[in-house]
C-alpha positions as CSV (number, residue, x, y, z in Angstrom):
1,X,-4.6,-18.6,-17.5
2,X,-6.2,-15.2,-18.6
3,X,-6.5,-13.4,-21.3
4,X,-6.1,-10.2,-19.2
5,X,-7.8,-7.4,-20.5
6,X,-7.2,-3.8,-20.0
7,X,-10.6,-1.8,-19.5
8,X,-11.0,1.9,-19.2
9,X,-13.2,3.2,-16.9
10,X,-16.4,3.0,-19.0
11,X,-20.0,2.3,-17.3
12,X,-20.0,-0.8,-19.5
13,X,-16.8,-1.7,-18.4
14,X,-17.3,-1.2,-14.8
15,X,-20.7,-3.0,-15.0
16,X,-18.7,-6.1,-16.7
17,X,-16.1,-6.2,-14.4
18,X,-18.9,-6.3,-11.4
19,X,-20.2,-9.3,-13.0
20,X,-17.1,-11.1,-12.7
21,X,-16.4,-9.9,-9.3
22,X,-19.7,-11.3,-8.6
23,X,-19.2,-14.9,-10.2
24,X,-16.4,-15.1,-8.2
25,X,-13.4,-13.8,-10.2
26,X,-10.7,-10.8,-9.3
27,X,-10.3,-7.7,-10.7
28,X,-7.6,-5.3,-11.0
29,X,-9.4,-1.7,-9.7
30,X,-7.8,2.1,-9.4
31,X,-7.7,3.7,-6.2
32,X,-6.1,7.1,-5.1
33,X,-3.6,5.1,-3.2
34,X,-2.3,2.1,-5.2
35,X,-4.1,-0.2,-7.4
36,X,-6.1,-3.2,-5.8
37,X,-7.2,-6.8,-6.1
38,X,-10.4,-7.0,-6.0
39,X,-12.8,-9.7,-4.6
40,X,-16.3,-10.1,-3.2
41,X,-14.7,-9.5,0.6
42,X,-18.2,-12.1,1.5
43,X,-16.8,-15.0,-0.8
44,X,-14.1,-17.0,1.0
45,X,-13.4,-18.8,-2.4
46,X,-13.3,-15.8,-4.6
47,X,-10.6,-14.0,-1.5
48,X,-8.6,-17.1,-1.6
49,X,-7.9,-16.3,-5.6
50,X,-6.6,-12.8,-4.8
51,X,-4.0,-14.8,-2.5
52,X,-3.2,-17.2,-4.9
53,X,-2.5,-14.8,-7.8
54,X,-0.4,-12.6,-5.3
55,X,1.4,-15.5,-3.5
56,X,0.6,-13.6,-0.7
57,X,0.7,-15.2,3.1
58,X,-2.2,-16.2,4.3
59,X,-1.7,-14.3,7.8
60,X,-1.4,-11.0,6.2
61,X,-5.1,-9.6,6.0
62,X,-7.1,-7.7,3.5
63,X,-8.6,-4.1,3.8
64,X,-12.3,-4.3,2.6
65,X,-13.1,-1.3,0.5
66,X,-16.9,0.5,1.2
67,X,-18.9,3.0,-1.6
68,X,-21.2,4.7,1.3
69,X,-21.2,5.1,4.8
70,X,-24.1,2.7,5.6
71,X,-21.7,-0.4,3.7
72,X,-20.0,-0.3,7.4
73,X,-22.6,-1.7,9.2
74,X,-22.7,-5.0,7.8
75,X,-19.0,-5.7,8.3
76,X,-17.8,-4.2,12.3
77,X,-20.0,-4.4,15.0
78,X,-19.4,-2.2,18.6
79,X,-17.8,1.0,16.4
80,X,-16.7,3.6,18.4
81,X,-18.1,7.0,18.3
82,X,-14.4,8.2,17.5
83,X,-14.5,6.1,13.9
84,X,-17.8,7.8,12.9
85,X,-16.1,11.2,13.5
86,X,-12.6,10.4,11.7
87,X,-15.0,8.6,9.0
88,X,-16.7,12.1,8.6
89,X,-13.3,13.9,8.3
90,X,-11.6,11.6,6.3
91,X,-13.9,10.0,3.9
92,X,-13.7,9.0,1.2
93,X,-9.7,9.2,1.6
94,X,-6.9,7.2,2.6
95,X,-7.8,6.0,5.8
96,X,-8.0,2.5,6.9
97,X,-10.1,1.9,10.7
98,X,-9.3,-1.9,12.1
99,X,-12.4,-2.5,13.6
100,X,-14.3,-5.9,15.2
101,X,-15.8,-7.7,11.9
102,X,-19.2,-9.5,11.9
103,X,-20.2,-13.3,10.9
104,X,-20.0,-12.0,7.8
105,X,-16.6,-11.7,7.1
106,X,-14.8,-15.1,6.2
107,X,-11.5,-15.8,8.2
108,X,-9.7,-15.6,5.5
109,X,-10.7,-11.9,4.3
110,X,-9.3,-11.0,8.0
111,X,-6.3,-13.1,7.5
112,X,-8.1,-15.1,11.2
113,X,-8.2,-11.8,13.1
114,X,-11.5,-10.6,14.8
115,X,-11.1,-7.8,13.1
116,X,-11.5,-6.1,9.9
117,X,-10.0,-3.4,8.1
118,X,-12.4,-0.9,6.0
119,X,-11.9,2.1,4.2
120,X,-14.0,4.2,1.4
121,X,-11.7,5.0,-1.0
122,X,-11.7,8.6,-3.1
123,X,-11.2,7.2,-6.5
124,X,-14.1,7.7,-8.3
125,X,-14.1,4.6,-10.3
126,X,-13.3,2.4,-6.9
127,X,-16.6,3.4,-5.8
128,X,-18.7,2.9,-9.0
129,X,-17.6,-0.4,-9.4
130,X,-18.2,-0.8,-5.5
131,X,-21.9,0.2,-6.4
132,X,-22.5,-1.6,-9.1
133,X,-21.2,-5.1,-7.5
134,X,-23.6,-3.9,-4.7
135,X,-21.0,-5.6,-2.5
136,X,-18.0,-4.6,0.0
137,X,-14.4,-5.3,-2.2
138,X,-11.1,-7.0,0.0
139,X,-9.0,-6.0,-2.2
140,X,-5.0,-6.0,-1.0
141,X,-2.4,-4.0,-3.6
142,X,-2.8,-5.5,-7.3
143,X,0.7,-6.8,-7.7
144,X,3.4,-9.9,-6.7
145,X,3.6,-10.1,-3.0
146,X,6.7,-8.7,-1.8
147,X,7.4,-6.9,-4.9
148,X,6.8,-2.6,-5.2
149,X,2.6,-1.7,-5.4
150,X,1.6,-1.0,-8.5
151,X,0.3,2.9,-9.4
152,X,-0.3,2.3,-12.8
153,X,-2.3,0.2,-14.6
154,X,0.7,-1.3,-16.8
155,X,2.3,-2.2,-13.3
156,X,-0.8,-4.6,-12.3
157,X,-0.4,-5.8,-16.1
158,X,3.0,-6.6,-15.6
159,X,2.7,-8.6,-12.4
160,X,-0.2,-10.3,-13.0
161,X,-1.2,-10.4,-16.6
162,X,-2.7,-14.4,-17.4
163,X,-4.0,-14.3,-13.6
164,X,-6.7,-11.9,-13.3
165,X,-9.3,-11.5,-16.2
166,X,-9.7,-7.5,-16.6
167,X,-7.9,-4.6,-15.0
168,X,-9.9,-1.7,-15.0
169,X,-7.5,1.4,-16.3
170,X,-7.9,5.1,-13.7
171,X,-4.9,6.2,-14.1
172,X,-1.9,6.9,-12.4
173,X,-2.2,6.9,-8.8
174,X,-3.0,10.4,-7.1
175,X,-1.1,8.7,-3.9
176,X,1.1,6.3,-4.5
177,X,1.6,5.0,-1.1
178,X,-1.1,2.7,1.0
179,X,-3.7,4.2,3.1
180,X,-2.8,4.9,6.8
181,X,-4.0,2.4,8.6
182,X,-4.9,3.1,12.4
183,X,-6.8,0.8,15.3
184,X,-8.7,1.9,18.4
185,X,-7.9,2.5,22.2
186,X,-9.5,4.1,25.2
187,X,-8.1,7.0,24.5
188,X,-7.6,7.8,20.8
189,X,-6.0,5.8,17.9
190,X,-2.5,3.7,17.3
191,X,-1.5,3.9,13.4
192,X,-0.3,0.5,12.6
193,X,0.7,1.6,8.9
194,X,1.6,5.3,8.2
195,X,0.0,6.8,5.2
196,X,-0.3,10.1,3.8
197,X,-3.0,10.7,6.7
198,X,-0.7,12.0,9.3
199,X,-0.3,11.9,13.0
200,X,-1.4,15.2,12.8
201,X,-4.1,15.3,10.9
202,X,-5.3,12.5,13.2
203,X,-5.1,14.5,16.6
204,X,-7.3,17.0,15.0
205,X,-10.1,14.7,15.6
206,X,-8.6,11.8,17.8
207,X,-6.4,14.3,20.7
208,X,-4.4,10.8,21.1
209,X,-2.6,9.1,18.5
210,X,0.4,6.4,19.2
211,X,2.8,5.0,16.6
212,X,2.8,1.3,16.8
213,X,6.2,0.2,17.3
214,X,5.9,-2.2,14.2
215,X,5.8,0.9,12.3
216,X,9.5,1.6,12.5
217,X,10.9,-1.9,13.9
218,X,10.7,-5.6,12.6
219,X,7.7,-7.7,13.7
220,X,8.1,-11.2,14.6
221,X,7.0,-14.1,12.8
222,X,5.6,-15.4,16.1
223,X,3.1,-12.2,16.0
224,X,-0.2,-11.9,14.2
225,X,-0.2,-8.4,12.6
226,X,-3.6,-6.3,12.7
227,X,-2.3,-4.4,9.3
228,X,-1.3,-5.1,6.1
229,X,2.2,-4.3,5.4
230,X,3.6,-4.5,9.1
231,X,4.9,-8.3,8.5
232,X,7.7,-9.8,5.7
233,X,9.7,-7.9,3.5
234,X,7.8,-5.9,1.3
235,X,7.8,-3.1,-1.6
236,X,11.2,-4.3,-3.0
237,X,12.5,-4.5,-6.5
238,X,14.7,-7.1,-7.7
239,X,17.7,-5.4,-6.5
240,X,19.4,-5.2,-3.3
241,X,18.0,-1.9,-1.2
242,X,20.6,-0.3,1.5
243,X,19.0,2.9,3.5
244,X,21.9,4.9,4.0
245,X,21.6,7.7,6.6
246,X,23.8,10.8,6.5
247,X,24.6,14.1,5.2
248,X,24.3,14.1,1.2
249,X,28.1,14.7,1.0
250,X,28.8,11.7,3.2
251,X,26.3,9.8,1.1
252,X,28.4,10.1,-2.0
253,X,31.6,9.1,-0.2
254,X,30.1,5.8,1.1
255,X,28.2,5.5,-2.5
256,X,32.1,6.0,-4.3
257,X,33.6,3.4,-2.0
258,X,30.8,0.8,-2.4
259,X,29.1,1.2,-5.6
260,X,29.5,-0.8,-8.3
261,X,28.7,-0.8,-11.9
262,X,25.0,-1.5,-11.8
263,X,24.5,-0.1,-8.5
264,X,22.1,3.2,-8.6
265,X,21.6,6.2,-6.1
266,X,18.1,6.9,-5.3
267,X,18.6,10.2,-4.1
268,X,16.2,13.5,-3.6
269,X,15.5,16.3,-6.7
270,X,18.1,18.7,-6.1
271,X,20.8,16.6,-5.0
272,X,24.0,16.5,-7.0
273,X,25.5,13.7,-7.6
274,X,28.6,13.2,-9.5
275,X,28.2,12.1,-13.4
276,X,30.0,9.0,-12.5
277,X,27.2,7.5,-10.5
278,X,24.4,6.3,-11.4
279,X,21.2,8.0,-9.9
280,X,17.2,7.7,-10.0
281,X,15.7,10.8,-8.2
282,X,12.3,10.2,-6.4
283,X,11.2,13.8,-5.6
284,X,12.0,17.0,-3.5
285,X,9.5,16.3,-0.9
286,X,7.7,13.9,1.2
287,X,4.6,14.5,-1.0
288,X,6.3,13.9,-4.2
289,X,8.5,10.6,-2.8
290,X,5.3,9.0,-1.8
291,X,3.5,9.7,-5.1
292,X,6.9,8.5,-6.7
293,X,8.6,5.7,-4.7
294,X,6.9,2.5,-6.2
295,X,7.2,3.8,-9.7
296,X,10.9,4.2,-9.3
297,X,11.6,1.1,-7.8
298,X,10.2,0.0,-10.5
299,X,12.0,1.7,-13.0
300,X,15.1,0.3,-11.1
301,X,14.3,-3.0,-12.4
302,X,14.0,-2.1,-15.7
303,X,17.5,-0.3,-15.2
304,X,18.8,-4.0,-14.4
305,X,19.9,-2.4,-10.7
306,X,21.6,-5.1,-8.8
307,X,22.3,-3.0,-5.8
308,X,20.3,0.5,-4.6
309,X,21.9,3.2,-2.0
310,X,18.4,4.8,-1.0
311,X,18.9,8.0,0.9
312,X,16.8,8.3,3.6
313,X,13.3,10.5,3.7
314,X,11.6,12.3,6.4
315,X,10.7,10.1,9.1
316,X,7.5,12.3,10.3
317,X,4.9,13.9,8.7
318,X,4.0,12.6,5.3
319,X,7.5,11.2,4.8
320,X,7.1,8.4,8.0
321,X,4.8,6.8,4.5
322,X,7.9,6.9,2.9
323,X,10.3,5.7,5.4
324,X,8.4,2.9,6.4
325,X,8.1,1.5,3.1
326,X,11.2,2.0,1.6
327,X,12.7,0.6,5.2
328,X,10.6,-2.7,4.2
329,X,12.0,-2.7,0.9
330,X,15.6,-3.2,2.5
331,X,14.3,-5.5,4.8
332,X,15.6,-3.1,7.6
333,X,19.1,-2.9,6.4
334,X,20.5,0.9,7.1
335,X,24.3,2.0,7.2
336,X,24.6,5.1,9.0
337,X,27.5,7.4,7.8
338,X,29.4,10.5,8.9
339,X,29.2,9.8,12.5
């Protein structure tokens, strides 16, 4: 067990925390997405910690995080012209490119894939502790495996204080959803996990982009997944989530027939909902339900929430972030209404 400690951003701090990363030990690190676990991506050892302290399955790889452009070199081999030009566009951003990995990436960074997933974050102090470990970071979200990412550092504390030595404190998340994560093809990209990246931002570089169908749909077991977050129920608070997709008015009717006493609404800013019900509200827009989602399924635990109607975002755009997590977080369970 740790002593966890909770670090601003300091050069000091960062340079410590490298140290440890270095001896083999996990940090907690700030990104513009979510917070991350981080881990010398080249020490099979060190990895293997992030997946203990996360109880994470072993199949389920890690995204290794870069500071400069040159960092990609060491871990892919055959990149494509195409990832050099979205790379350009999009970084540093929230863009994750599955690419073939090098010797140098242990099997268990890639979850036993051939490939490897690498992005260069924007957050500031991602990269300057990048820099000063002089090393690529694997570094999956910083919190319980299954249970909502963490965009704060209090969440990381409260998941995994005693089993990680430092978190280093950025801020709330400027995100709040994962980076998109996208693979090659002949002719353009497939997103495997939708971020705040879109499709169409994408085709402004790509001209072909396909949505995997494990973006929407269950994958099975049987199936080795190229991305995080495409296998096993994930995202989800204590309480039971149902999607329920209708018109707000037929939302409330199904909510008043089925809701109990500590059953919540997640519903949209601007809906209203009688004073009867009780209601979390996790923004107007796609932009602000992404930033937002994980910090109110949070807050839903700490409401004691046994039971969550979640109303259901825009499934394109920036919202098809939103939809696909919060549709892991119900484990695919939706009731449609007011057919």
């Amino acid at each position: 067990m740790f002593d966890t400690k909770l670090l601003s951003p300091t050069p000091e701090n960062i340079d410590y925390c490298a140290r440890l990363i270095k001896c083999g030990e996990i940090v907690g690190m700030p990104t513009e997405t979510v917070y991350g676990l981080a881990a010398n991506a080249f020490d099979e050892s060190a990895v293997r910690k992030i997946f203990a302290a996360k109880g994470r399955p072993a199949d389920n790889p890690l995204i290794v995080h870069i500071s400069d452009i040159d960092m990609i070199k060491t871990l892919s081999t055959d990149i494509p012209e195409l990832a050099w030009k979205l790379a350009e566009s999009f970084w540093p951003g929230p863009l994750t490119m599955v690419l073939p990995k090098t010797h140098k990436i242990p099997s268990v960074t890639s979850g036993g894939l051939d490939t490897v997933g690498i992005r260069m974050p924007k957050s500031p102090v991602a990269r300057e502790l990048i820099r000063a470990c002089l090393l690529p970071l694997a570094a999956p979200s910083a919190n319980i495996s299954g249970r909502p990412s963490t965009t704060s550092a209090l969440h990381v504390l409260n998941d995994l204080n005693g089993l990680i030595p430092a978190v280093l404190d950025g801020g709330e998340c400027e995100v709040g959803v994962e980076s998109t994560v996208i693979s090659f093809e002949s002719d353009g990209v497939r997103i495997l996990r939708p971020g705040i990246i879109t499709a169409d931002e994408l085709m402004s570089v790509a001209h072909n982009v396909f949505i995997d169908n494990g973006v929407l749909n269950e994958v099975s077991s049987d199936i080795k997944a190229a991305s995080p977050g495409m296998k096993y129920k994930h995202y989800s608070p204590k309480a039971k989530v149902v999607l329920v997709d209708g018109s707000l008015e037929s939302f409330i009717e199904y909510a008043k027939e089925n809701a109990s006493e500590d059953t919540f609404l997640m519903c949209f800013d601007g809906d209203e909902i009688p004073d009867d019900l009780n209601v979390v509200y996790y923004g107007k827009n796609s932009r602000e339900q992404a930033n937002r989602l994980f910090k109110v399924l949070r807050e839903l635990d700490e409401l004691n929430a046994k039971t969550v109607f979640a109303r259901v975002p825009e499934k394109s755009g920036e919202g098809l972030a939103v939809y696909n997590r919060i549709l892991r977080a119900a484990a695919f369970e939706i009731v449609r209404v007011g057919e």
